[in-house]
C-alpha positions in Angstrom: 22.9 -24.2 -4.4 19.1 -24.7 -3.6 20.0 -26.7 -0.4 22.7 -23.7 0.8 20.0 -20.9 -0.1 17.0 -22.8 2.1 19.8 -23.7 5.1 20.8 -19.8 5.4 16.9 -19.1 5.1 16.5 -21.4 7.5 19.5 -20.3 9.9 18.1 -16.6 9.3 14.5 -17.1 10.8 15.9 -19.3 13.5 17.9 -16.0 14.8 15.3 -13.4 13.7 13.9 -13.1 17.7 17.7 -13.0 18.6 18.4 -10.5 16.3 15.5 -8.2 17.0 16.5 -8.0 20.8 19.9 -6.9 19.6 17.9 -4.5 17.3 15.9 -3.0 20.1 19.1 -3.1 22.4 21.2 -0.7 19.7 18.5 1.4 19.0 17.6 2.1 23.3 21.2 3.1 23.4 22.8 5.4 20.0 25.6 6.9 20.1 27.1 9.7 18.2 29.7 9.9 15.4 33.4 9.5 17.0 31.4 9.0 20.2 30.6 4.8 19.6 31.9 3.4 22.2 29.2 1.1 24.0 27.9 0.8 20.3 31.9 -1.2 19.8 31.6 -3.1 23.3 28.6 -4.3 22.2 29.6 -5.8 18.7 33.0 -6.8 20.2 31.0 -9.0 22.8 29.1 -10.6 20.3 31.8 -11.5 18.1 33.6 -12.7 21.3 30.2 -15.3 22.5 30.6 -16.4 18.6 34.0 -17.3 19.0 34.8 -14.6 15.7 38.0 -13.1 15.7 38.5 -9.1 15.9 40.6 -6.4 16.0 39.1 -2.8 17.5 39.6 0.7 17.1 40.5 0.6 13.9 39.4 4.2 12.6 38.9 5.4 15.8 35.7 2.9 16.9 35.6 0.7 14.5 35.9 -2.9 14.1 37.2 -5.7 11.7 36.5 -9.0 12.1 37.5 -12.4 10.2 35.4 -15.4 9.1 37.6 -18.1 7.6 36.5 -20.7 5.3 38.3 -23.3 4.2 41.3 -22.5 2.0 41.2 -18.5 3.8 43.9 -17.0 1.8 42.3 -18.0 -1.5 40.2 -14.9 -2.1 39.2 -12.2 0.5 35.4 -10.2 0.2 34.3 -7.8 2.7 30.4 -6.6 4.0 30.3 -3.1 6.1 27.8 -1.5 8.4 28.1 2.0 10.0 27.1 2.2 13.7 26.8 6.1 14.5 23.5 7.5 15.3 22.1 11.3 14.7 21.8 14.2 17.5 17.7 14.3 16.9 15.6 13.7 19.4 12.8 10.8 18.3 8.9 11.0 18.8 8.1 7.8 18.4 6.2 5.8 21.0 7.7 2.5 20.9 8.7 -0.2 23.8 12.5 0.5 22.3 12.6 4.2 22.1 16.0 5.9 22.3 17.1 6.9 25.9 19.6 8.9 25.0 18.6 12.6 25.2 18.7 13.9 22.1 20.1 11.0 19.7 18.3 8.6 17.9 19.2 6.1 14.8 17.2 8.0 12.4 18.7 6.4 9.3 18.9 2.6 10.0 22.1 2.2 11.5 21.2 0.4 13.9 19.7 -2.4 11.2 23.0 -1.9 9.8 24.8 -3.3 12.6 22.4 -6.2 13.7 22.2 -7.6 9.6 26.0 -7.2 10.1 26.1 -9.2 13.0 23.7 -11.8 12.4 25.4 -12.4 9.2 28.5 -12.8 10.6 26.5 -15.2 13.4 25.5 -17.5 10.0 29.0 -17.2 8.2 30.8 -18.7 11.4 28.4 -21.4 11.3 28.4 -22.3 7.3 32.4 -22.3 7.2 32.6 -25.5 5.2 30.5 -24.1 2.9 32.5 -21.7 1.3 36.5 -21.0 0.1 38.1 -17.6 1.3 37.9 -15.4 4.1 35.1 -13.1 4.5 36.1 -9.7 6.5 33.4 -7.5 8.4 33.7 -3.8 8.6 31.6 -2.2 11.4 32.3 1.2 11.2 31.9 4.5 13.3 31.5 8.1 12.1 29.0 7.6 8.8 26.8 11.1 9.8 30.1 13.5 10.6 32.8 14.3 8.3 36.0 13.1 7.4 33.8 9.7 7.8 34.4 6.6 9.7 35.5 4.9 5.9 38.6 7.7 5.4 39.6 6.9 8.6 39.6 2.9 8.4 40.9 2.8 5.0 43.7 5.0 6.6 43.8 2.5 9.4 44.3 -0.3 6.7 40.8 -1.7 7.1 41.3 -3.1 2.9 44.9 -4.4 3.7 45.9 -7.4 5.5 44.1 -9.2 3.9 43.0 -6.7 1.1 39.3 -8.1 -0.2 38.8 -7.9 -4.0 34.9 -6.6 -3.7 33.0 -5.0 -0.5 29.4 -4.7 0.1 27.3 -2.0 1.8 23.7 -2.6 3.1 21.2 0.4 3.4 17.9 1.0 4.8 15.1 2.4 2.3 11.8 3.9 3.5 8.8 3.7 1.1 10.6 0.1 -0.4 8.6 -2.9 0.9 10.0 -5.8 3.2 10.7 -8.4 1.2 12.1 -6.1 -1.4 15.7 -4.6 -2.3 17.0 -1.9 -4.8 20.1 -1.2 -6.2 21.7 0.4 -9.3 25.3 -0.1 -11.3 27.4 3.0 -11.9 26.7 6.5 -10.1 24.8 6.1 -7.4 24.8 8.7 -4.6 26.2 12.4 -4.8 29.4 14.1 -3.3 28.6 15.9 -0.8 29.9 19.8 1.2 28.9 21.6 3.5 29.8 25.0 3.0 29.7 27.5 6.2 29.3 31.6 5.7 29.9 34.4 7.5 28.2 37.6 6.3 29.7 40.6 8.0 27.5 44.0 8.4 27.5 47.1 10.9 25.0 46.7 13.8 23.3 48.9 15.1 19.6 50.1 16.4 16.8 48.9 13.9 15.3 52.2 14.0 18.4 53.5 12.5 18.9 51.1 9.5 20.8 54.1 7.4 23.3 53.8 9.7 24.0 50.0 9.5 25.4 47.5 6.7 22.2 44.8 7.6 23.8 41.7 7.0 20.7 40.3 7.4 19.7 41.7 4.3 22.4 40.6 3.1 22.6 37.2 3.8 18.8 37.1 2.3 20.4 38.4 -1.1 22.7 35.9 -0.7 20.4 32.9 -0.8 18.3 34.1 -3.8 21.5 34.6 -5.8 22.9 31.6 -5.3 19.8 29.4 -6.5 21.2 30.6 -9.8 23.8 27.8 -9.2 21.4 25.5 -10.1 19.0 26.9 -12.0 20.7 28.9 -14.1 24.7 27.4 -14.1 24.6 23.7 -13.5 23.7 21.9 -17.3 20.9 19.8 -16.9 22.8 16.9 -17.9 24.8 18.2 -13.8 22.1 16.7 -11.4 23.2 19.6 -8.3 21.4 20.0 -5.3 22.5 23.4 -3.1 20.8 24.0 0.2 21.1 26.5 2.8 19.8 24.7 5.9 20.4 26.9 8.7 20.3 30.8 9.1 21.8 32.6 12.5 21.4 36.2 12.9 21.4 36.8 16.7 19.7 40.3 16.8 16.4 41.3 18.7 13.6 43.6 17.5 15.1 46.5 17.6 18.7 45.2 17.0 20.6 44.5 13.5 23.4 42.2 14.4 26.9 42.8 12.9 27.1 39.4 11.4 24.4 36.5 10.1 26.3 32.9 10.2 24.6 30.7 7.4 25.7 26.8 6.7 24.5 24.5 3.4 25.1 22.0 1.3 26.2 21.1 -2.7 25.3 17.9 -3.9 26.4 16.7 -7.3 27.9 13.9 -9.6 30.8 15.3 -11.3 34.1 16.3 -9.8 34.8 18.9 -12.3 31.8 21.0 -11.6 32.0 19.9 -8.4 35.1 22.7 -8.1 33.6 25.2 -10.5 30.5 25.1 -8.6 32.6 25.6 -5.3 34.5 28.8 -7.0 30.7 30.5 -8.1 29.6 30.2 -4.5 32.3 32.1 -3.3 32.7 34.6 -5.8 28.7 35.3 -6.2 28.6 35.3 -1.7 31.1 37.7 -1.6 30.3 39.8 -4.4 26.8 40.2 -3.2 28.3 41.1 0.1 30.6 43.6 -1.3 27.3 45.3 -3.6 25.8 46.0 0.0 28.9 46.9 1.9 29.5 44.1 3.8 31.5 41.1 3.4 31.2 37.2 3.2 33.7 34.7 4.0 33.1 31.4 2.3 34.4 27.8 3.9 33.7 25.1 2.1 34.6 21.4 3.8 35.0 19.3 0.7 33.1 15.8 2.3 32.5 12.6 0.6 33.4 11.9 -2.8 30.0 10.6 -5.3 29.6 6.7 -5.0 30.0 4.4 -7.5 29.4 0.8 -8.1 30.8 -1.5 -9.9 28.7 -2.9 -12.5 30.1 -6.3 -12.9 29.8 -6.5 -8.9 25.9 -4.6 -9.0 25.0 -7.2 -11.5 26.2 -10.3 -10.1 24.5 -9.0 -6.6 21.3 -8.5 -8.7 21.3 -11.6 -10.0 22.2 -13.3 -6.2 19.2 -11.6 -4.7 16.6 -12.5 -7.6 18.1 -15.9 -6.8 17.4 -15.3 -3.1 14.7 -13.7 -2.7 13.0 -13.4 -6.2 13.1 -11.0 -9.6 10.0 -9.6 -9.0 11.7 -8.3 -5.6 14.6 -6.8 -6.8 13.9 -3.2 -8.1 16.0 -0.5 -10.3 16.8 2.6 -8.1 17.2 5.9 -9.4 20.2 8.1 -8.4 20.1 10.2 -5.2 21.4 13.5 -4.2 21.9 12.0 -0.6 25.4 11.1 0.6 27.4 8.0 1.6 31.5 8.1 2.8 30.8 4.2 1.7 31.8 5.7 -1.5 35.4 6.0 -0.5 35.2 2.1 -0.6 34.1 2.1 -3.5 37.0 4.3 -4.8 39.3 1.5 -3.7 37.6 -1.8 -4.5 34.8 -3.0 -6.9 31.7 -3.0 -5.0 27.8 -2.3 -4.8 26.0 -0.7 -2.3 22.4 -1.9 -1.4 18.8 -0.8 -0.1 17.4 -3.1 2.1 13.7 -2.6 2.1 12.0 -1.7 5.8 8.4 -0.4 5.0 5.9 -2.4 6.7 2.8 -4.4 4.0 0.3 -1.6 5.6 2.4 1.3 4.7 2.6 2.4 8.3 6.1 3.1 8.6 7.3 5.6 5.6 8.9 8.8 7.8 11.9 9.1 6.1 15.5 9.1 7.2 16.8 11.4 9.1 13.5 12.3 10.8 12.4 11.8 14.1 9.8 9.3 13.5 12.0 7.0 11.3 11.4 3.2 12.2 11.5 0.0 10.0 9.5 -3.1 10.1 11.7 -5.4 12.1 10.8 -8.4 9.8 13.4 -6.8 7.3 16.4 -7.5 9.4 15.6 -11.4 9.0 15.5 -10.5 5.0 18.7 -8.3 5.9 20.4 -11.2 7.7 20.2 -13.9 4.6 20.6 -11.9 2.1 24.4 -10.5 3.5 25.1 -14.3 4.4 24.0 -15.4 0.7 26.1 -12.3 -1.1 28.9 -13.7 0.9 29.0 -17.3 0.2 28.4 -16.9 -3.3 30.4 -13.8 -4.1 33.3 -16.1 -2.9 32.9 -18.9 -4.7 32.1 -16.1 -8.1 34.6 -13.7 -7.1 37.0 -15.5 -10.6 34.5 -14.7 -13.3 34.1 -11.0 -11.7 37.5 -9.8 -11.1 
């Protein structure tokens, strides 16, 4: 056990410079959700140089590849990494800044990919040293609904062979390199985005008697419906709802006949998860109607609330104390952020990770999604073992856990 875990450390720093070119490479070049396609060509070349089996376009751009150990059909396990980046446009002034116009990989997916990869660079190489087959899911379509998961698990990503426990690897600003986080049970919310139309009279904005503003409507709107959670959610219904972009195309002297408004819900229980849906429309519309105007309401129900498994979150806790230390394995709280990785998790046990990227100094804590997101590279050689460790030993544990 102590001679495997210092070989994959080993095997891991020996690839770090490798891996941090391929790194650099896939964040220079993102690519959208359902728009992967170099992002695929890349990994599928990869795999092809390591001699790793694969079969693409599964889910649209994704990919499945197969590591075989000896004994292959005796038990199957799976790792995943999503490979789609985010329409911003980054500000960071670094040798491997995006040069796509207007994308960038904003939330780590890019780190995703290369852990993925080098891991799967290490397991081709430490065949003997485990029994089973260990399946890699690289998948498209993470930032844009259905999600790149529905759509593998629809293209039979957990059949054929069907692995009996999956694990997800996640960047986390403000958590150290050297560190990870995790937490059994509820872990990330659902998530909606729910799209409005508010429906006025337009008309000169001199004359505002003789308009329905929808403007002024759409304003009533928002302030009613922070009763959701305020006022309607029970405190023991952690719900996050968020209106995030307001369009009302009038001019300075022009009320437009209709405002278009799109947000979010965020929570961790199905049942309210429908109520809550119900008391956005019905309070929108009947707030519309008070003014004389109208509202229509379309919500796109999105990812389900993650979950994971707590036999699987502890015996991955217990690996990476092994691996890297107790003292670097931290409790994480739950987060009203979203994951489609939790449609995995709906399927098989499993236990989705943070991977710490924060530099010592503290320079690097932008937070995801923003355009001046960037990790300390040294965390993909961390990211690199510990996948390659989970692996191994999750095969040769995978009886006392499921």
């Amino acid at each position: 056990m102590e001679l495997l875990k210092e070989k994959i450390r080993g095997l891991a720093g020996s690839i770090y410079p490798e891996m941090k070119a391929v790194r650099r490479h896939l964040h220079q070049h993102p690519e959208l959700s359902k728009h992967e396609f170099e992002t695929a060509n890349f990994v599928c070349r990869f795999l092809e140089k390591e001699g790793i089996s694969y079969t693409s376009g599964v889910g649209g751009n994704g990919i499945v590849a197969l590591i075989k150990g000896k004994n292959p059909e005796k038990k199957v396990i799976a790792l995943r990494a999503d490979m789609d980046a985010l329409p911003i446009t980054e500000e960071n002034d670094v040798p491997y800044k995006s040069m796509n116009t207007g994308v960038m990989h904003a939330c780590g997916h890019d780190v995703h990919t290369t852990c993925l990869l080098g891991a799967s660079k290490l397991l081709n190489d430490l065949k003997d040293d485990f029994e089973g087959t260990i399946k890699l899911i690289f998948q498209p379509s993470e930032e844009e609904y259905p999600g790149g998961a529905l759509m593998m698990i629809k293209d039979g990503v957990l059949e054929n062979p069907a692995p009996v426990m999956i694990f997800g690897q996640h960047v986390l600003p403000n958590l150290e390199v050297g560190k990870v986080g995790m937490r059994a049970g509820k872990y990330m919310a659902s998530t909606d985005e729910i799209y409005f139309t508010v429906k006025g009279r337009g008309g000169h904005g001199a004359t505002p008697e003789l308009n329905i503003d929808p403007i002024v409507i759409a304003a009533q709107i928002i302030i009613a419906l922070q009763q959701i959670v305020s006022r309607i959610a029970k405190p023991t219904m952690p719900t996050v709802f968020t209106i995030g972009r307001v369009i009302a195309d009038g001019r300075t002297n022009v009320t437009p006949s209709e405002v278009k408004m799109d947000g979010i819900l965020r929570t961790f229980n199905e049942d309210w998860r429908k109520e809550a849906h119900e008391k956005i429309t019905h309070i929108a519309q009947t707030v519309a109607k008070a003014y004389g105007g109208e509202c229509e309401v379309f919500v796109d129900h999105g990812y389900p609330f993650l979950v994971n498994d707590d036999k699987v979150t502890a015996m991955t806790r217990q690996l990476a104390s092994e691996y890297l230390g107790s003292e670097n394995v931290v409790e994480l709280d739950e987060r009203m952020t979203a994951e489609d990785f939790a449609y995995f998790t709906q399927k098989v046990p499993a236990c989705f990770y943070r991977l710490g990227v924060t530099d010592s100094e503290g320079r690097l804590k932008s937070n995801l999604h923003s355009s001046t997101f960037d990790v300390d590279e040294q965390s993909i050689e961390i990211g690199v073992g510990l996948m390659t460790w989970l692996a191994v030993n999750a095969l040769n544990s995978v009886d006392d856990i499921v």
